[in-house]
Structures are given as structure tokens and as C-alpha cells.
N, C-alpha and C positions, 0 to 999 in steps of 0.2 A: 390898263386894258391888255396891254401885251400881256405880261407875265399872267395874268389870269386866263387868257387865251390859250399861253403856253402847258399853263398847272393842269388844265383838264384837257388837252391834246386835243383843239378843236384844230379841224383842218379848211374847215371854211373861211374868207375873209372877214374882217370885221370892219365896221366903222363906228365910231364915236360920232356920236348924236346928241354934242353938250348942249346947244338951243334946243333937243327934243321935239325937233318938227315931226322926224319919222315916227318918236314914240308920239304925238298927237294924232298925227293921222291914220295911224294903226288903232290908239286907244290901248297901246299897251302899259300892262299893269306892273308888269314883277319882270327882273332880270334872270336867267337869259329867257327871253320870250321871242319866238320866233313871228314875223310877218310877211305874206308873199302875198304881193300884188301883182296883178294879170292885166295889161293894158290901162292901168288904172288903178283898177277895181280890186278893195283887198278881199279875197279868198280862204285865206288862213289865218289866224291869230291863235299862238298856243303853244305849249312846249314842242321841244327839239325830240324827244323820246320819253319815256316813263321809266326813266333810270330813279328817277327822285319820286319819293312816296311822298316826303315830307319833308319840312326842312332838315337838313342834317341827317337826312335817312335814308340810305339809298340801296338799291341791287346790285348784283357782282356785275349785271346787264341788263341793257334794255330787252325788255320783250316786245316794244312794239315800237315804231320808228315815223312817228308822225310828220316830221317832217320833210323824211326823206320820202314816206307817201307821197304825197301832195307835189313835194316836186318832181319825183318820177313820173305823174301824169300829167303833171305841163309839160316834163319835155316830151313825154307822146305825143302830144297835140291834142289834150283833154284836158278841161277846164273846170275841174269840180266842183261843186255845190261848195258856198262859202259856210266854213264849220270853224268853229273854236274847240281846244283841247286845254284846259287849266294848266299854267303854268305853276311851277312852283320854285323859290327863288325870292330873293330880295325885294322889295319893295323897290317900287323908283319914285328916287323920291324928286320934291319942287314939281308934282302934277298941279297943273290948272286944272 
């Protein structure tokens, strides 16, 4: 997990979730897929950005920044309508 963390310069923390509680309670599908939960309650499920078209396909950049949307307006103090945005990415597998 590190070195894949490291290979695409994410600057976020990570956790490994090998019992997959948080990918159950999210319902997430594909790696890296993002989840932000608000008191509870999940809000977001969906890619980091739309750097990735397709698998193995990608732009020189993102043009749009989904998930730093979404947390930009928690930390406002805005809590927005819960939306999904298609991850794309790996399969995670051993889903129940």
C-alpha cells in the first residue's frame, strides 16, 4: 500500500481495510474509490478526480476534483446532497 501511495504521490493518509468494514459500509466497488462520511451518514462515494477515463487511460490532469469538492464544503460547514461519481480502478475483490 505504501509504495503504491508513494508511485502516484498521493498526499492524503491511507488506511488499509483488510476485514473491508469501511469498504462494506461505504459499498465501495473499485480501488482507489473515495468515501466521506458526515456524522455518520455517507455523503460521497466515488473517484478522487477524473484523471482516469479508463482503465490504463489517463489525462496529463484532472479537470475536475471531486473529491476535494465535497470536502471543501464540509470544511465550510456545508453538507451536500449525498452523490456518487464512477470510480475507475481495480476491482476489490473477496466483496460479500
Amino acid at each position: 500500500m505504501k509504495e503504491h501511495h508513494d508511485e502516484y504521490g498521493y498526499t492524503i493518509p491511507a488506511l488499509l481495510d483488510a476485514g473491508h468494514e469501511y469498504v462494506a459500509r461505504a459499498g465501495a466497488r473499485v480501488t482507489p474509490e473515495a468515501a466521506v462520511f458526515v456524522h455518520g451518514e455517507l455523503i460521497y462515494l466515488g473517484r478522487i478526480d477524473d484523471r482516469y477515463v479508463d482503465l490504463g487511460k489517463e489525462r496529463p490532469a484532472a479537470r475536475r476534483h471531486d473529491l476535494e469538492e465535497v470536502l471543501a464544503a464540509v470544511a465550510a460547514g456545508k453538507i451536500p446532497e449525498r452523490r456518487e461519481a464512477a470510480a475507475i480502478g481495480c476491482a476489490i475483490e473477496n466483496l460479500q
